[in-house]
N, C-alpha and C positions, 0 to 999 in steps of 0.2 A: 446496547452494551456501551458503555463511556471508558472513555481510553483516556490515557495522560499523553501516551506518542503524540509528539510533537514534530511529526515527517510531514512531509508535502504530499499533498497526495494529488495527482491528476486524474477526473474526471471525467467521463466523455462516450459518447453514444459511439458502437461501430456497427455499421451497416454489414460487416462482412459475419460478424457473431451475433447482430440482432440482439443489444444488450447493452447496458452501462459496464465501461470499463474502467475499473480505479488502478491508477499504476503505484507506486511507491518511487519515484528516482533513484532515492539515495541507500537504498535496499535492493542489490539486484537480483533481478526475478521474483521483486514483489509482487505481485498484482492479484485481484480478484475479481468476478465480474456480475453483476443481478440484473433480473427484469426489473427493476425502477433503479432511481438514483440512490433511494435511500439504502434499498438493499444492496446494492454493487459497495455501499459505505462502511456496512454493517461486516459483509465479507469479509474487506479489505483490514478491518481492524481487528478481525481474527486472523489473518494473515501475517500481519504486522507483527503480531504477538507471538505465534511462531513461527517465525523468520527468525526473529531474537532469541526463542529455546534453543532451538537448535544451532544457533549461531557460538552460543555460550555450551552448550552441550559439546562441540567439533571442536571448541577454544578459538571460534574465529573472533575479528573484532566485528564490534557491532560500532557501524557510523554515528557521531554524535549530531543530532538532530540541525540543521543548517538554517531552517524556516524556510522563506520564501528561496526559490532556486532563479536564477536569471537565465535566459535564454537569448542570444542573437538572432 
């Protein structure tokens, strides 16, 4: 599935769920998780998409897309 969202998405193996975890940042309580990377991707950008339904359904604001996020 190809997505236009342009959120950061973070990546990452967890040993505690035995799975690719994709988080969203700037969406909270985005996240999705698959046994490969590609699918924990695939998830996470059905997630993305509604995270925003219902974002706009509740009338909350939906963040506008930041790109790259920095971290200390």
């Amino acid at each position: 599935m190809a997505s236009d969202h342009r959120y950061e998405v973070l990546l990452y193996w967890s040993n505690a769920d035995q799975a690719y975890l994709a988080e969203v940042p700037e969406l909270p309580g985005c996240a999705a998780d698959g046994p490969t990377r590609q699918e924990a991707l695939a998830a996470v950008e059905v997630v993305i998409a509604e995270w925003i339904e219902t974002a706009k359904e509740l009338g909350r604001p939906i963040p506008q897309p930041r790109g790259r996020l920095m971290f200390a």
